[in-house]
N, C-alpha and C positions, 0 to 999 in steps of 0.2 A: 438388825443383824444379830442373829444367836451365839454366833461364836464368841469368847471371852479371849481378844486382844491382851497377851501380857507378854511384857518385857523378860522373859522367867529367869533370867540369868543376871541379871540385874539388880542387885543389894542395896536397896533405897540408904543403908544405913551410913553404909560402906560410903554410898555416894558425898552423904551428907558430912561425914567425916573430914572427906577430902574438902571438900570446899572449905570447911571452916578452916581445918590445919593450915591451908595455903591462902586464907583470903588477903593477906598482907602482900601476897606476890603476883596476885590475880591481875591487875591493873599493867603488871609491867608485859606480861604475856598474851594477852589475850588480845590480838590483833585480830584475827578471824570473829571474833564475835564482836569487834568494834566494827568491821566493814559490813556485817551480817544487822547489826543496828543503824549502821546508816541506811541501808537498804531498805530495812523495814521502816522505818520513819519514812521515807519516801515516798511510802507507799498511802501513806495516812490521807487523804485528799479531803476530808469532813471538816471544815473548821468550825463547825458548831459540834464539838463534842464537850460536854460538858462533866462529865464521870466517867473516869478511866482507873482499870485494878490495870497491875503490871504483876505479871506472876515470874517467879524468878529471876529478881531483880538483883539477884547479885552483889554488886558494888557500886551496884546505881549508874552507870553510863545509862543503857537506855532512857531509864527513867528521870534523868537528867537532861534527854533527848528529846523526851515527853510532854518537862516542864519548860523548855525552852518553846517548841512548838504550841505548845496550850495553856501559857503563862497565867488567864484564871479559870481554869479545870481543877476542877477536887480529883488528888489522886491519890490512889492507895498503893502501895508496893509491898508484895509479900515474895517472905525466901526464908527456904528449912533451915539456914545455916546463920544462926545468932551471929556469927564473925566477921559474914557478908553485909549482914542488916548492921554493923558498928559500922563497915567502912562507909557501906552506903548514907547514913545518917550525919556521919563526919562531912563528907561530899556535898551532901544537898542541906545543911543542917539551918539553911534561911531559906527554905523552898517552900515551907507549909506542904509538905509532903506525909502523908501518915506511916508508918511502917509493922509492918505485921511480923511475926516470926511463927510461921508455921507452915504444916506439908498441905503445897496444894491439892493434894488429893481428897484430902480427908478436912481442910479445914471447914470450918461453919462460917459462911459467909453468907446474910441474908438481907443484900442490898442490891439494886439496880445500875447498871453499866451502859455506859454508850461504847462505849471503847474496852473490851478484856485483850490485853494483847503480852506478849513473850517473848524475850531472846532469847533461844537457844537451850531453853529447858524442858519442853514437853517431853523430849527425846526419853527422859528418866523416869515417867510415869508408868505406873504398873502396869495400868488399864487404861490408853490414852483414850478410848472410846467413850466409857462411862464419865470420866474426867470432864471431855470435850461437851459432855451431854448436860453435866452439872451446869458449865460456864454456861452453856448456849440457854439455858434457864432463870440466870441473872443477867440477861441483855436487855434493852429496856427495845419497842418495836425498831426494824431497822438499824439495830448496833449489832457491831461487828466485831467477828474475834479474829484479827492476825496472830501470827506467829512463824518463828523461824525454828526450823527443825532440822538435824543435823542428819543424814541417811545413812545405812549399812555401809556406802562404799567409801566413809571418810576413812583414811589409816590404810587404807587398801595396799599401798610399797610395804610398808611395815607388818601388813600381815599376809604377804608372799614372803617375804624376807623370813619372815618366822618360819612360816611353811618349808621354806626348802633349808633351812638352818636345823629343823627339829625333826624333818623327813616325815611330819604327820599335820594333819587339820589343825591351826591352834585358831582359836576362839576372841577376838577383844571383843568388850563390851559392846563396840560400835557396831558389832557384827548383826546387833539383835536387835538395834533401831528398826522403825517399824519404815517398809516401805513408802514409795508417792502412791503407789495403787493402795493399797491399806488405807493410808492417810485421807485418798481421794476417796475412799467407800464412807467411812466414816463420817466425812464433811457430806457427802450429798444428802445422806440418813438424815443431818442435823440442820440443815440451812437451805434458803432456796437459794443462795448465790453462790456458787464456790469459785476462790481460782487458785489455782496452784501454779508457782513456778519454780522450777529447782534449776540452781548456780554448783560451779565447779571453780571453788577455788583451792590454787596452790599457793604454799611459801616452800623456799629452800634454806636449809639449815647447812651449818659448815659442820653439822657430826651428828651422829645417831644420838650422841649423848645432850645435845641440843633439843632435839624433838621430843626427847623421852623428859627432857625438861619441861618444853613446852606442854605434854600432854599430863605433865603430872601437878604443876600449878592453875593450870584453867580446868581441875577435872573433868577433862571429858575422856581422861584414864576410865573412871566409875571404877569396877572390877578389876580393869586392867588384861593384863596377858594371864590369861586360862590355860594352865599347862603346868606341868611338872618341874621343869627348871622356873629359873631366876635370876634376877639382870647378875651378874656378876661383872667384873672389869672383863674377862676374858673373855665373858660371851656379850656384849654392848663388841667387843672387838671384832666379835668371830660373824655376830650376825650383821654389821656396818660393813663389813668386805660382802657379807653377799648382796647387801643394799646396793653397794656401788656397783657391783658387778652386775648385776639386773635392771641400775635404773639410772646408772652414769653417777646420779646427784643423789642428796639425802633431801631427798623431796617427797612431800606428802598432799596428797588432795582432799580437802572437804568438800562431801556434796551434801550443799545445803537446801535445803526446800522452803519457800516462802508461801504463808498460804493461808488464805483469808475466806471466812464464811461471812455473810451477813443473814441475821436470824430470821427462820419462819416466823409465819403471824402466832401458829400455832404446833406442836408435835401431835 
């Protein structure tokens, strides 16, 4: 594939900021990526895996999902956010767990996988194409890369709500995740197995200022609202009346995509 796959609105830095600032509150919000982890675990059916990285491990639930399921597996867990990598090492700190602190994109990792798998972070890669291409390079034959991937239409009430509050196109971050067709060109290029499946879940909050909570301790804000205003008290007010008025409830859907390659012999 020629084309150069990037997130372009996407501020890896920005990203990385947020997580670290709020990794103390990460645990209490992040419901959608706890049922997004049980799912992918579910999916794991190998019990002879014996090396598994976990990339954007967070606060370590997955990878704590990992070590449960694969009690003597050598596992590695890496995440850009030193803040994430303290809670997580707090968490699993009698796991024999290794921890990395760096950007999946760009790290130097030059060891063999049975298992490279991810919750909920590839969403934030520059180039998930080259990225996916690196990993599908440390698989050792027949290892597989899962991952759960968050798609353009998570946030979708919230940014009609913007839309018709601000009378013009506004932009969130989610807007620029890379489609299931994207995703699925990419995996065939890279794997003979692919399969993808994408989930629709919702939660309902009791106020706009609840969800902008919720989006702003599990960053998956990233960038955030792209626009010229700013949450202010008056407008969380002015834009929560046209939420209810278009959607009954202060409800929000992620759609998530579950999707898993298992590697060619050869590229």
């Amino acid at each position: 594939m020629k084309k150069k796959l990037v997130n372009k609105n996407i501020n890896k830095n920005r990203v990385k900021i947020n997580f670290s600032r709020h990794a103390k509150f990460y645990d209490e919000y992040s419901s959608i990526q706890n049922i997004c982890a049980k799912e992918l675990i579910s999916k794991i059916k190998d019990k002879g895996i014996n090396r598994i990285l976990d990339i954007g491990c967070g606060t370590g639930n997955y990878t704590q999902m990992l070590r449960q399921k694969f009690p003597k597996a050598n596992i590695e867990a890496l995440d850009i956010s030193k803040k994430m990598i303290e809670k997580a090492k707090e968490k699993l700190k009698n796991e024999n767990i290794k921890f990395i602190i760096d950007d999946a994109e760009t790290a130097n990792i030059n060891k063999r996988f049975d298992l490279i798998s991810s919750n909920a972070s590839f969403q934030w890669f520059d180039n998930l194409e080259n990225t996916l291409k690196k990993y599908a390079n440390l698989l050792n034959e027949n290892g597989v890369v899962l991952f759960s991937f968050f798609g353009p239409q998570t946030f979708y009430e919230l940014k009609e709500s913007l839309n018709i509050f601000s009378k013009k196109n506004v932009l969130l971050s989610a807007n620029e995740f890379e489609t299931k067709g994207t995703i699925e060109i990419i995996l065939n290029s890279l794997f003979k197995k692919v399969e993808i499946k994408e989930e629709i879940y919702s939660e309902k909050y009791i106020s706009l200022m609840e969800l902008l909570k919720k989006i702003k301790y599990t960053g998956t804000s990233g960038n955030g609202y792209k626009g010229d205003n700013f949450w202010t008290s008056k407008m969380i007010k002015d834009v929560e009346k046209v939420y209810l008025n278009n959607f009954k409830n202060i409800i929000s859907n992620y759609q998530v995509f579950f999707c898993q390659g298992i590697k060619r012999i050869s590229f």
